[in-house]
C-alpha positions, -999 to +999 in steps of 0.1 A: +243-699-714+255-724-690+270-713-653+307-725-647+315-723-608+349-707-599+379-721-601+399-735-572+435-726-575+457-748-549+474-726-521+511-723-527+530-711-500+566-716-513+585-716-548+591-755-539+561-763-539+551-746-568+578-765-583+568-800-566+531-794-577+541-786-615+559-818-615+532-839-596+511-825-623+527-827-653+564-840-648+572-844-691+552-809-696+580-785-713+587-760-685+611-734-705+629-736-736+661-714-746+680-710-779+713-727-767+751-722-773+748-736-812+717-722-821+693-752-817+661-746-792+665-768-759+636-777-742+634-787-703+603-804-688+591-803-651+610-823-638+644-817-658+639-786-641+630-802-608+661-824-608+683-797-620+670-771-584+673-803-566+712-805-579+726-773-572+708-769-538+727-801-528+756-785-540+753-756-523+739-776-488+776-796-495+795-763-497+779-749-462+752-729-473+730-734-449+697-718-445+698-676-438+724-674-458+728-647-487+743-654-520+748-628-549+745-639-581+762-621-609+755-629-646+725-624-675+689-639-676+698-679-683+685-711-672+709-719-653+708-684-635+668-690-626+681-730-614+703-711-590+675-691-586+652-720-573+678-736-556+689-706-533+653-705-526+645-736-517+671-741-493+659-713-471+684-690-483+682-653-498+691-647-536+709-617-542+704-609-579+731-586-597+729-575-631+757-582-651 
């Protein structure tokens, strides 16, 4: 039987750069896919997802949320809720997650 040798994960200190190394990686790689509003199955990649963080954080860096501060967010389990997940996150902020 032949001897594998362990495998080296990277060290990921942050959800950006788990985000940043997924898309370094393997940028058209499907990420998550949803049944949307109409029934049909949506698919985003790496860096759809990427770009979408990356959007709503400079939203909310426009709106003056700067970093420390805390946000709630109210709703179900969506994509878009985990985006505004990411981007809350990545902007040195704290997510406050509410169920709906």
């Amino acid at each position: 039987m032949k001897s594998y040798g362990p495998y080296i994960l990277p060290q990921i200190g942050s959800l950006r750069e788990m985000t940043d190394l997924r898309v370094k990686d393997n940028p058209d790689g499907i990420a998550f896919f949803y049944i949307g509003n109409d029934g049909s199955i949506v698919t985003k990649t790496y860096r759809q997802f990427s770009d979408d963080v990356n959007a709503v954080g400079t939203y909310l860096y426009a709106h003056n949320f700067r970093e420390g501060s805390h946000i709630a967010l109210l709703g179900v389990n969506s994509y878009e809720g985990l985006v505004t997940f990411f981007a809350i996150a990545n902007g040195g902020n704290v997510a406050l997650p509410m169920d709906a």
